[in-house]
N, C-alpha and C positions, 0 to 999 in steps of 0.2 A: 504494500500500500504506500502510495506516496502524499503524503500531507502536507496541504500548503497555511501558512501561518501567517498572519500581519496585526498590526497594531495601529489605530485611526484615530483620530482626534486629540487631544487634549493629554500628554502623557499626567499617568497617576502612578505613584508607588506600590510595585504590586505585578508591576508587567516583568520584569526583567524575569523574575520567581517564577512569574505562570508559563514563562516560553524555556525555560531551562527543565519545569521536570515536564512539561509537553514531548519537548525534543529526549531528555534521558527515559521516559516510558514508551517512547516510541519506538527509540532504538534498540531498548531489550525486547520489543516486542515485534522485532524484523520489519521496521517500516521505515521510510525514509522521508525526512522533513524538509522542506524548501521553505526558506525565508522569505516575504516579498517588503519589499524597502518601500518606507514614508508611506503605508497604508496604502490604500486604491490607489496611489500613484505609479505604485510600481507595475499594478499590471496595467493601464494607461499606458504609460511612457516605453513598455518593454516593447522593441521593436525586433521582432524573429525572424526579419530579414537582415537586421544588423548586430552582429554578433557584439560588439562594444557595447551596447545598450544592456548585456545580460546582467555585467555584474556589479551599473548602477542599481538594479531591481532584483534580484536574486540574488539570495544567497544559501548555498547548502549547509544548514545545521547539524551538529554532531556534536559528539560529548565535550568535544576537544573547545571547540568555540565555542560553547556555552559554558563552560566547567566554572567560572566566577563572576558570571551574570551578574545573580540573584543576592552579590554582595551591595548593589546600587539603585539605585531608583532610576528612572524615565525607562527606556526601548531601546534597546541595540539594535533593533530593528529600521529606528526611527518611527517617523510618524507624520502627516498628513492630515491634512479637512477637505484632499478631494474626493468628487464625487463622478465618478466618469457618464452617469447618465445627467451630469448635470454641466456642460463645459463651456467656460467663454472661450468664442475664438484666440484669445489673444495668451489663453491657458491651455490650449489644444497643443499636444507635442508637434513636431516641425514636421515630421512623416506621415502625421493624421490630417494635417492642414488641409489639403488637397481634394480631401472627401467632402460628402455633402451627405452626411447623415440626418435623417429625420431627428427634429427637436423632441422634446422631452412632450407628455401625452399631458396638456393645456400649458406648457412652459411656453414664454417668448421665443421666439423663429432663431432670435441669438445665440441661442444655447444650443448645445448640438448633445447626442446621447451619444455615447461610443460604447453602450453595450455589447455590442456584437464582437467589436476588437477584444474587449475583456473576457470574451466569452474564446473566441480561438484563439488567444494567449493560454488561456486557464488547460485549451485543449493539447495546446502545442508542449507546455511544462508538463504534463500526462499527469495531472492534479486529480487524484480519486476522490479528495475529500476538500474542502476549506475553512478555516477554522479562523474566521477573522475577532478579533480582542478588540471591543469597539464600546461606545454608548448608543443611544440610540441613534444619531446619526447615521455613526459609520454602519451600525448592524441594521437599518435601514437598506442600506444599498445592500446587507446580506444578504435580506428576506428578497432584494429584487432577484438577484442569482439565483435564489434558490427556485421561486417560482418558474426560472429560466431552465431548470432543470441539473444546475447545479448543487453538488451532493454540499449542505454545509451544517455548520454546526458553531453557534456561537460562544462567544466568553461575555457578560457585560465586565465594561468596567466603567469605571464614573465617580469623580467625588462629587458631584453635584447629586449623585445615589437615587437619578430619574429615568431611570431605565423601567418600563412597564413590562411587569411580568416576573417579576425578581424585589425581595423587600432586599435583596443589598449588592452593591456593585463593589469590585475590588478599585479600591480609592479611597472610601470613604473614610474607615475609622482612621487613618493616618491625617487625613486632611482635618478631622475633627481633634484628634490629638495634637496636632498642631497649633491650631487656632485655638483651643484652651490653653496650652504651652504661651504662646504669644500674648494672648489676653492679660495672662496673670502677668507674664512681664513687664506689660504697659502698666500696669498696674502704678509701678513704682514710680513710672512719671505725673501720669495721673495727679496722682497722690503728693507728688514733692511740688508740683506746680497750682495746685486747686482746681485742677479743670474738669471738663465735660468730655468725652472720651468716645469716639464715633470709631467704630471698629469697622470695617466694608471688607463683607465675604463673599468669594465666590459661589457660585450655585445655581446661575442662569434663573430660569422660572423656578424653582423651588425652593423652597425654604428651608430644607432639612438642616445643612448647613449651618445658619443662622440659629434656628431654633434650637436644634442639641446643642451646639456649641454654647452657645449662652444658658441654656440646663447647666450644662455641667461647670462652666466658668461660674455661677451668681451672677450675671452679668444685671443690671437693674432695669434694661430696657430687650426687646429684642421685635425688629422692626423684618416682617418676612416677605417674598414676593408674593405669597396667594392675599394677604389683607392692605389693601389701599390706608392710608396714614395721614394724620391733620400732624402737621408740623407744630401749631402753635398748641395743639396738646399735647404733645411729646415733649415741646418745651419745658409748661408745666411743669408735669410727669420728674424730668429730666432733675429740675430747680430744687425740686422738695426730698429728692434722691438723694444730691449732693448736703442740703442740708442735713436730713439725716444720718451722714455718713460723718463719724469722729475726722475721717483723714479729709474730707471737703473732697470728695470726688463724684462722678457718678460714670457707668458706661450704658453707652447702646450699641450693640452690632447691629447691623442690617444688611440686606440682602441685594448683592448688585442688582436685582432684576426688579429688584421693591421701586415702588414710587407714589405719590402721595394723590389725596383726596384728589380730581380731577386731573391727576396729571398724568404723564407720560410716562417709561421705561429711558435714564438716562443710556440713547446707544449713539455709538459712535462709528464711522471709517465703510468702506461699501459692505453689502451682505458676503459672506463667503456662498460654497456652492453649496449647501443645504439651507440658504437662505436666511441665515442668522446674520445680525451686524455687531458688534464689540460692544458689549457692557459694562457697567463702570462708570462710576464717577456721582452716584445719586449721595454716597459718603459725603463728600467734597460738597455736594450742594446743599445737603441738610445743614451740614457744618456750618456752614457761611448763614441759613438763615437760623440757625438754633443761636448764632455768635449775637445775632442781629436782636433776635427776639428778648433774649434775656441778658447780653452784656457780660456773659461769661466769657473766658477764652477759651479755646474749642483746640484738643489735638484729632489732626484727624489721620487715621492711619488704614491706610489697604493693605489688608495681608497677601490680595491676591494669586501668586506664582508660588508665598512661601507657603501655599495650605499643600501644592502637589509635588513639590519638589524633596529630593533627598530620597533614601531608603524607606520602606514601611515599615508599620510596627509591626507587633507579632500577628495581631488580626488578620492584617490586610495578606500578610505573609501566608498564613493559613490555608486561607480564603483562595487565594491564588493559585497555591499547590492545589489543593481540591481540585477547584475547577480542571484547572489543566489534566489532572487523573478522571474527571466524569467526560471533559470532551473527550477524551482519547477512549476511553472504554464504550463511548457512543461511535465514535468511528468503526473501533473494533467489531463493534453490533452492526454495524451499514445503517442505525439509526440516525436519521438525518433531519433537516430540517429542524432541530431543535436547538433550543437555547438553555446549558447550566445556568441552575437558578438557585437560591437560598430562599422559602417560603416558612414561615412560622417557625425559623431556626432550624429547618431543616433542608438537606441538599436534597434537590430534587433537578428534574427537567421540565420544560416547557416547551410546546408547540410552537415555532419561530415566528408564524401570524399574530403572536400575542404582542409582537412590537405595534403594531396595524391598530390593535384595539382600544388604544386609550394613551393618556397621560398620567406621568406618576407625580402626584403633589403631596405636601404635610395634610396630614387631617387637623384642620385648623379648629372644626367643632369639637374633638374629641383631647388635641393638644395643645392648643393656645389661647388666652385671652385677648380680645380681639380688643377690650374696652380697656386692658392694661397695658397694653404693649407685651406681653410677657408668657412663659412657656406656662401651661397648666397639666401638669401630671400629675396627676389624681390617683388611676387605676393602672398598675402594672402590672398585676394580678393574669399570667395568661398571655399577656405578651410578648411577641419576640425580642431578642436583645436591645435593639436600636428603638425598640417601641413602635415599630412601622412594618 
């Protein structure tokens, strides 16, 4: 069996671990693994009439070039946000130029699909199986191949932990371990300066991020992207926080993708190919009006890059292994079309249409006050680890 492996979107701590025992269970078990470099780029850009092109995009995995991965965080694979049924001309490789493939099914005429190339690339690398490590984006374009009749079989990973069909993606408790870690850190400035304290996490449209992170910090505010927000009540909120507090401090984290009572999602720079634009920056503008409203001074800090970056902890480590032993023993079954999943704490698998069937958000009635700003955990009684 020949197994092909990539890694798409957004690197999380977590990946290097899950493509080292992938590649070492696969090779005790007589199969051979093929690397594809920067996610869906590689089999884009891989041109099999030009032998140079191979070993930008390919690369064969084995014990040897794996053997001290899973000592570091991000991909050795690399990693990517393209999307090959999604391509601007001016992103189309220089040997695809020339074609005139049908756009995407109601995409602008601009865009061009090159599923077809991807699909006799996949045929030409003699790929039995594919096993792409993605969030929903990237394992979006899985479930496209797979309906193309492509054998595949997913990994999520994600700190933003909104992949539908899985309550946890390999990403997450490091990036929340993080962001607690930093919190308390800031703490000490906070505190030696009097100020108001605006934490900005990553987590695109979800709030998980935000919401446990601040659980577990004491954080005195926590502002999410499912619930819209009044500025001048948070202020409030904010004022009576700090005086309560002996050291004159108070914090709020919020959620890059939050934005307030009629407003908008601060986004920035053009969409990439899954249609997304850069997030960021609603921190920075609470701050300035939280500064305004109340005359406090305001630190404002983005953790951004530091919640994904570095090694994972032991969870995310776990987690990964796992995964990589249920994809590979789903190969081994010719069981396809599936996505490893973690549901109620328990490993399981999932039918790969379940990407198709919905969005994954915080349950905001069941874990947040909406009227405090603040996490409400009540019943944990029954619940899985993460509470989700």
């Amino acid at each position: 069996m020949r197994i092909g492996v990539l890694t798409g979107g957004g690197d999380v701590p977590g990946l290097n671990p899950c493509i080292k025992a992938l590649v070492y269970r696969a090779v005790d078990e007589g199969c051979e693994v093929v690397g594809i470099r920067r996610g869906w780029a590689g089999l884009l850009e891989y041109d099999p009439t030009d032998p140079t092109t191979y070993d930008e995009c390919i690369r064969v995995l084995d014990k040897q070039n794996t053997r001290t991965i899973d000592r570091t965080g991000g991909t050795m694979l690399h990693t990517s946000r393209t999307n090959p049924g999604r391509v601007r001309p001016k992103e189309a490789p220089a040997f695809l130029r020339g074609q005139s493939p049908s756009p995407p099914v109601g995409e602008s005429p601009a865009l061009a699909d090159f599923t077809p190339h991807v699909l006799k690339v996949i045929s030409r690398l003699g790929l039995d199986v594919l096993i792409p490590i993605g969030g929903d984006d990237t394992l979006s374009y899985g479930l496209r191949l797979a309906q193309e009749g492509i054998p595949v079989i997913a990994i999520p990973k994600t700190m933003d932990n909104d992949v539908h069909g899985t309550d946890y993606c390999i990403g997450f408790s490091t990036a929340i371990t993080r962001s607690v870690s930093f919190i308390h850190q800031l703490r000490t400035s906070a505190g030696s300066h009097e100020r108001l304290l605006v934490v900005e996490l990553f987590g695109r449209y979800s709030g998980e991020t935000s919401l446990v992170a601040s659980y577990l910090a004491g954080v005195d505010r926590s502002i999410i992207s499912e619930v819209s927000f009044d500025p001048e009540k948070l202020a409030r909120l904010l004022v009576q926080d700090k005086k309560a507090n002996p050291s004159h401090y108070a914090i709020v984290t919020i959620s890059e993708g939050a934005r307030m009572i009629g407003g908008q999602t601060v986004e920035t720079g053009e969409a990439d190919a899954y249609g997304h634009r850069k997030l960021g920056g609603i921190g920075l503008t609470t701050g300035e009006i939280l500064k305004r409203l109340t005359g406090e001074d305001i630190i404002y800090q983005p953790l951004s890059y530091l919640m994904r970056s570095g090694p994972p902890d032991s969870l995310d480590l776990m987690v990964a292994v796992n995964f990589a032993h249920m994809a590979l023993s789903l190969a081994l079954d010719r069981s396809h079309s599936q996505m490893v999943a973690l549901r109620q704490g328990t490993y399981t698998h999932v039918p790969l249409g379940v990407l198709s069937e919905g969005v994954k958000r915080a349950d905001v009635e069941e874990l947040y006050d909406a009227e405090t700003y603040r996490p409400k955990v009540r019943h944990v009684m029954g619940k899985p680890m993460f509470l989700y």
